[in-house]
MIDOSE-1310 file (N, C-alpha, C; in nm, 2 decimals, decimal comma, always signed):
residues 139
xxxx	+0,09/-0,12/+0,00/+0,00/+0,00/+0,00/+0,09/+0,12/+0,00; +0,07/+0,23/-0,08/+0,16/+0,34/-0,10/+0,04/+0,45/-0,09; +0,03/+0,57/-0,03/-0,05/+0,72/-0,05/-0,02/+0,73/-0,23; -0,14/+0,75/-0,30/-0,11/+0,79/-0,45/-0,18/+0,65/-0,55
xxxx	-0,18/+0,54/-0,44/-0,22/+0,41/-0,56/-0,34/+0,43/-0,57; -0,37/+0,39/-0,67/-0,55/+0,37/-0,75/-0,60/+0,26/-0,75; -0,72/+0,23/-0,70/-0,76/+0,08/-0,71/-0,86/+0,10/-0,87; -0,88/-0,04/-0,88/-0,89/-0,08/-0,99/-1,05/-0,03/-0,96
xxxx	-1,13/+0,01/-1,10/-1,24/+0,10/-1,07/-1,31/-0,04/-1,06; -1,45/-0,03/-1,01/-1,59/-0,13/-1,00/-1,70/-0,03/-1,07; -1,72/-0,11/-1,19/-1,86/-0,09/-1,28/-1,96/-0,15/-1,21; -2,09/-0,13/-1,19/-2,22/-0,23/-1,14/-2,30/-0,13/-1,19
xxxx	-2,37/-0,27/-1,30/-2,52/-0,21/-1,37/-2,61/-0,22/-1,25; -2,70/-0,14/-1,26/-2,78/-0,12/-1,15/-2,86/-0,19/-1,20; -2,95/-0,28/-1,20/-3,08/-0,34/-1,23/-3,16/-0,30/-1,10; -3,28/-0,31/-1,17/-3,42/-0,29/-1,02/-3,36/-0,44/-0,90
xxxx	-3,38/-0,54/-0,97/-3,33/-0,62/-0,86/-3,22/-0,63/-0,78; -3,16/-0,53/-0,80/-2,99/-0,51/-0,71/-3,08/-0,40/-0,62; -3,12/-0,30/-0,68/-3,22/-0,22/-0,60/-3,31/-0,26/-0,49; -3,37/-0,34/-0,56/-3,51/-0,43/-0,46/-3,41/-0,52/-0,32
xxxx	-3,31/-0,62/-0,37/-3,28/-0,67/-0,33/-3,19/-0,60/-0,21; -3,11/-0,50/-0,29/-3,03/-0,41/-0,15/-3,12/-0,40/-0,03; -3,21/-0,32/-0,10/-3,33/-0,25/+0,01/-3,40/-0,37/+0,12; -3,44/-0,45/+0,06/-3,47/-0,58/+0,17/-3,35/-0,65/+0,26
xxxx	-3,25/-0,65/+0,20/-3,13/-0,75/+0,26/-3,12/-0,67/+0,41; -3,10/-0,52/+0,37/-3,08/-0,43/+0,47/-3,18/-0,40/+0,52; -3,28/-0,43/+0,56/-3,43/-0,45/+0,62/-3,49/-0,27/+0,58; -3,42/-0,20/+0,49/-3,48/-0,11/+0,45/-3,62/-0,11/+0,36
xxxx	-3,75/-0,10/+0,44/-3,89/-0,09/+0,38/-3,90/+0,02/+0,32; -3,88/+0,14/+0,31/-3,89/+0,25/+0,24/-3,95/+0,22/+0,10; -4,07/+0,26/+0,09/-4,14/+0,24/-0,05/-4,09/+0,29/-0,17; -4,01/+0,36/-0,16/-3,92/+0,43/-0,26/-3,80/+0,36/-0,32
xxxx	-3,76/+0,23/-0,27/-3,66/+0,17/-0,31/-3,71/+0,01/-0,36; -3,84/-0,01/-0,39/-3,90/-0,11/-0,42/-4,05/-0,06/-0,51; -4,12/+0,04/-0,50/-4,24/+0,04/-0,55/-4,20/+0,15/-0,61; -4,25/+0,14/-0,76/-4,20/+0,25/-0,86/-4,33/+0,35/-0,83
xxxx	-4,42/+0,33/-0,85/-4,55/+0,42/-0,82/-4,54/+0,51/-0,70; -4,48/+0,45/-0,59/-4,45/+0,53/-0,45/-4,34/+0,61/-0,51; -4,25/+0,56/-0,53/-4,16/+0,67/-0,58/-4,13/+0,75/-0,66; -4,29/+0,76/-0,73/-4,31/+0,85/-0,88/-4,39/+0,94/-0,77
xxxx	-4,47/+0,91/-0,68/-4,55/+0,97/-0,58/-4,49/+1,07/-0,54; -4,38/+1,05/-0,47/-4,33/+1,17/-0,39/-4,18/+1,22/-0,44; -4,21/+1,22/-0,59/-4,12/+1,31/-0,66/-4,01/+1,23/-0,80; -4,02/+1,12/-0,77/-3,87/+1,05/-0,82/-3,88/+0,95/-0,90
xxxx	-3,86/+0,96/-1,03/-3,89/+0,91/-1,15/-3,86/+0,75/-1,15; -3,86/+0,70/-1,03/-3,80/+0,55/-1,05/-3,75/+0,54/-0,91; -3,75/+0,43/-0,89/-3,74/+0,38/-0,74/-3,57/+0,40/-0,73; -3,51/+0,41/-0,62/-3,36/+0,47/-0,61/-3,24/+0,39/-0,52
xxxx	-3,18/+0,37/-0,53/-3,06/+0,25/-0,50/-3,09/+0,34/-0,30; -3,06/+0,26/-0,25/-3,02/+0,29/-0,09/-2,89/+0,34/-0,06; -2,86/+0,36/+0,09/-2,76/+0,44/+0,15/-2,69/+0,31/+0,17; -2,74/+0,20/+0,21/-2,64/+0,05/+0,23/-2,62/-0,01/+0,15
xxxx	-2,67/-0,06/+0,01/-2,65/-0,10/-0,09/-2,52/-0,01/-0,13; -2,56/+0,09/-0,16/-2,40/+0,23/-0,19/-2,31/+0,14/-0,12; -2,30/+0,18/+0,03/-2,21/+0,12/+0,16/-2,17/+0,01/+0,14; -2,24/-0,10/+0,10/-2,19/-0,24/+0,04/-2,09/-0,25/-0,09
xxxx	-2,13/-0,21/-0,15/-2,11/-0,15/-0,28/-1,95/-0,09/-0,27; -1,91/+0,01/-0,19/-1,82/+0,08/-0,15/-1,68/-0,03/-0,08; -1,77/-0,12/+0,04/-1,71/-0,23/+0,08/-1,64/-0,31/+0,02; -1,69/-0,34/-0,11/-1,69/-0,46/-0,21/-1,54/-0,40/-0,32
xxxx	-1,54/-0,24/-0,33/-1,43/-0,19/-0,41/-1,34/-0,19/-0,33; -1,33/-0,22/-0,21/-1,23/-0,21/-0,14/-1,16/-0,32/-0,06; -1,22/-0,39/-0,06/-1,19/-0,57/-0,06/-1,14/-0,69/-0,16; -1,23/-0,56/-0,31/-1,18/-0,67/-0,40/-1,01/-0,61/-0,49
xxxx	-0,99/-0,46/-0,40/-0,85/-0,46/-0,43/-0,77/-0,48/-0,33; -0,79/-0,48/-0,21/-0,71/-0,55/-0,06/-0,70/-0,69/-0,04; -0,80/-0,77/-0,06/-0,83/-0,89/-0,03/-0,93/-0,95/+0,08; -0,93/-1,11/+0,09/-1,05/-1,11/+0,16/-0,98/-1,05/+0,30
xxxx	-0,86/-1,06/+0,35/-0,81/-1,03/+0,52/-0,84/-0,87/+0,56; -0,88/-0,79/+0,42/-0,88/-0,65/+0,44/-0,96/-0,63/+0,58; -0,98/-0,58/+0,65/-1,08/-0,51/+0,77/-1,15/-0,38/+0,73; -1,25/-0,37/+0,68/-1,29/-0,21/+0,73/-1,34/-0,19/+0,81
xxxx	-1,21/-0,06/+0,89/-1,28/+0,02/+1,00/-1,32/+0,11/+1,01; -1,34/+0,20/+0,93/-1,44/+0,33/+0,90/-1,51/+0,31/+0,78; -1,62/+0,34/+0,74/-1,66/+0,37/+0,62/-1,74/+0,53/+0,68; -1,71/+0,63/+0,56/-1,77/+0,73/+0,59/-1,82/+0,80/+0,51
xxxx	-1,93/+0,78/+0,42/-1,96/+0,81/+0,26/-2,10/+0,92/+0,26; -2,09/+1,00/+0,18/-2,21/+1,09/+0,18/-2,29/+1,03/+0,02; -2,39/+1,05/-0,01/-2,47/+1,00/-0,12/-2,52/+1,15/-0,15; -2,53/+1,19/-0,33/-2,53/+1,27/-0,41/-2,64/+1,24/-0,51
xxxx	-2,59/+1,23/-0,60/-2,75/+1,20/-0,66/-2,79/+1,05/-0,65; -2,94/+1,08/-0,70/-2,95/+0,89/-0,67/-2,92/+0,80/-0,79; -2,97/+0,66/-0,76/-2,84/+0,57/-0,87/-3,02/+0,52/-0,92; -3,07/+0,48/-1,04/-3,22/+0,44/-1,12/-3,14/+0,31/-1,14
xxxx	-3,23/+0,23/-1,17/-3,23/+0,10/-1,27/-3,22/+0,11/-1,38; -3,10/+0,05/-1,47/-3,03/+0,10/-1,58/-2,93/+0,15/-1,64; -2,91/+0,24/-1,48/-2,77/+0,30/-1,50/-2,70/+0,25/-1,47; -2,59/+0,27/-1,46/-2,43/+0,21/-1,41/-2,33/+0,27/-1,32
xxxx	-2,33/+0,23/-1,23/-2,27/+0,34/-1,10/-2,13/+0,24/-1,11; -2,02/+0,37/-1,11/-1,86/+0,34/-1,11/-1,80/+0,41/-1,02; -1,75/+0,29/-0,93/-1,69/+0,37/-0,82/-1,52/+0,30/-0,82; -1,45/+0,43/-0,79/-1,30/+0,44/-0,76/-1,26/+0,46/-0,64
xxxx	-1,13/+0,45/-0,65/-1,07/+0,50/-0,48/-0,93/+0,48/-0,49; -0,88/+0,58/-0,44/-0,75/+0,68/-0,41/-0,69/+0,60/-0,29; -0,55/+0,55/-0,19/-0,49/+0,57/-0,12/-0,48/+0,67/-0,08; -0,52/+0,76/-0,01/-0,49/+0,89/+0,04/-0,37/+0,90/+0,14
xxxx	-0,35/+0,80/+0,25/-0,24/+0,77/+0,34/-0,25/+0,63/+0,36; -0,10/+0,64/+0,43/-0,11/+0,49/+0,48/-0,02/+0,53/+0,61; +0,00/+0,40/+0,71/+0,04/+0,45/+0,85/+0,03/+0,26/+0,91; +0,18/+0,20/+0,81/+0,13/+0,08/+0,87/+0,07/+0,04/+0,79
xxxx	-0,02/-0,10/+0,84/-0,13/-0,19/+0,80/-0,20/-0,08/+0,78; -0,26/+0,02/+0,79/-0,33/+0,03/+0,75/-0,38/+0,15/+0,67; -0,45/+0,18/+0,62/-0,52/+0,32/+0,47/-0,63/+0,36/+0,48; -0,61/+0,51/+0,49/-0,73/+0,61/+0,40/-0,77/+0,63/+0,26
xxxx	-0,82/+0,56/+0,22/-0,87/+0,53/+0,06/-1,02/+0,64/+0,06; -1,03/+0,73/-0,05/-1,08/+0,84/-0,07/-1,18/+0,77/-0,21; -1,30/+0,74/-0,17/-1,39/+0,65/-0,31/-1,48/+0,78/-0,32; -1,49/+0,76/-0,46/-1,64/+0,85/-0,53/-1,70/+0,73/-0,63
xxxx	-1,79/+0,78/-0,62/-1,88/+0,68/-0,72/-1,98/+0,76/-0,80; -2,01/+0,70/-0,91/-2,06/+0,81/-1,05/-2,16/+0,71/-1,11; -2,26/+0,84/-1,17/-2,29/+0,71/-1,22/-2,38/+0,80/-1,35; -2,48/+0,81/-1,46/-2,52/+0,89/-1,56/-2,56/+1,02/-1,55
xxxx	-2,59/+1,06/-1,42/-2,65/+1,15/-1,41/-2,56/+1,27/-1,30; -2,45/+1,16/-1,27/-2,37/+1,28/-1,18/-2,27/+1,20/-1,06; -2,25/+1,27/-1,00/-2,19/+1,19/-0,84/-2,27/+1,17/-0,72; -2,26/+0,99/-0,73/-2,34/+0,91/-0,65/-2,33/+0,94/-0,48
xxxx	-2,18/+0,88/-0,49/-2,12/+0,89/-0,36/-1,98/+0,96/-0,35; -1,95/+0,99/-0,24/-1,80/+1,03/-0,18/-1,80/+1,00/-0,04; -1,68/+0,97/-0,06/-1,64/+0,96/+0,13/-1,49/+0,88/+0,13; -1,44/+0,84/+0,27/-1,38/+0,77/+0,28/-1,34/+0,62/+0,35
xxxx	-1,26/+0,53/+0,30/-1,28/+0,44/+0,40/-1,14/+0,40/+0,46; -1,13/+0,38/+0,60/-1,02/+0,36/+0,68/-1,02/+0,17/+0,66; -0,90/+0,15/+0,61/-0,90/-0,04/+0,61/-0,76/-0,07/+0,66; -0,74/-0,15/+0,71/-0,63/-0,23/+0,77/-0,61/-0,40/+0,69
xxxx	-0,47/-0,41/+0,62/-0,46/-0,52/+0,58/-0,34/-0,57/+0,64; -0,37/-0,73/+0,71/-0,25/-0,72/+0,79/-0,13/-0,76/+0,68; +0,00/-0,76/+0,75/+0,12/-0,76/+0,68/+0,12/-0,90/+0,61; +0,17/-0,94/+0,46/+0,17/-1,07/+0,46/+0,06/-1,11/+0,37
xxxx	-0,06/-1,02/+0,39/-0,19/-1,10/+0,36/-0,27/-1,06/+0,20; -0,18/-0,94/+0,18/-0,28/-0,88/+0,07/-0,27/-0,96/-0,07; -0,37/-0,97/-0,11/-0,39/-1,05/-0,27/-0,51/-1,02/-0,32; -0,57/-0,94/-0,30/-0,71/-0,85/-0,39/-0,66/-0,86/-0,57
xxxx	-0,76/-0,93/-0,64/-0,73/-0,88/-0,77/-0,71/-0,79/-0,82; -0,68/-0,68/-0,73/-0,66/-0,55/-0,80/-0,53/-0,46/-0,77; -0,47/-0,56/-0,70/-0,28/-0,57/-0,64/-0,18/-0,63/-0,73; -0,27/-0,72/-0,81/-0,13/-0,80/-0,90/-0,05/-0,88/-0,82
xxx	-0,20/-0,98/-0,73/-0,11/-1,08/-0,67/-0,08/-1,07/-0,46; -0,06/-1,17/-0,42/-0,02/-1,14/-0,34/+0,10/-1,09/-0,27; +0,13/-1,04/-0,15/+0,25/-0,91/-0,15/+0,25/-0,89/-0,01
């Protein structure tokens, strides 16, 4: 891990059922992330990805360039525009520091209409362990 490395970006087409499915896994009922009618109701052209699905999502870019031993201990992400069924939300991330095992990795995620997410996440990989496909191996 160096301050300055780029992890390898994550594409994910958004389908309704990543949508539907985030929203239930994470016991989020919010009719707006499952019923397109509710969510044409109170404003929003189509039912809209969640704040944990994002969070998962975020998790997942950062594990699958650390590996499975990665730890995340902070995740800290703000959400920007919302993500529809359809689109394709791409999210990156920056090493910003490192201090040791472990890194501040700086993710934004994008997606057709603008910026999804931003934030940061603090992860710890112990020494020894890293092999994320997005390292070129283990190191």
């Amino acid at each position: 891990m160096r301050a300055g490395e780029r992890l390898r970006s994550l594409e994910v087409p958004v389908t309704r059922t990543l949508i539907v499915a985030g929203a239930l896994a994470s016991r989020d009922y919010q009719d707006v992330h499952h019923d397109p009618e509710a969510a044409r109701a109170k404003g929003s052209p189509d039912v809209f990805m969640n704040i944990l699905t994002t969070n998962g999502l975020v998790g997942r870019l950062i594990t699958d360039h650390f590996g499975p031993t990665a730890v995340l201990r902070r995740v800290a992400i703000r959400l920007g525009v919302p993500t529809y069924p359809g689109d394709t939300l791409v999210l990156t991330g920056t090493v910003e520091e490192v201090d040791g095992d472990t890194a501040v990795v700086r993710v934004t995620g994008e997606n057709g209409i603008g910026r999804h997410v931003t934030g940061t996440v603090t992860v710890t990989v112990p020494a020894g362990t890293r092999g994320g496909p997005g390292d070129g191996g283990a190191g």
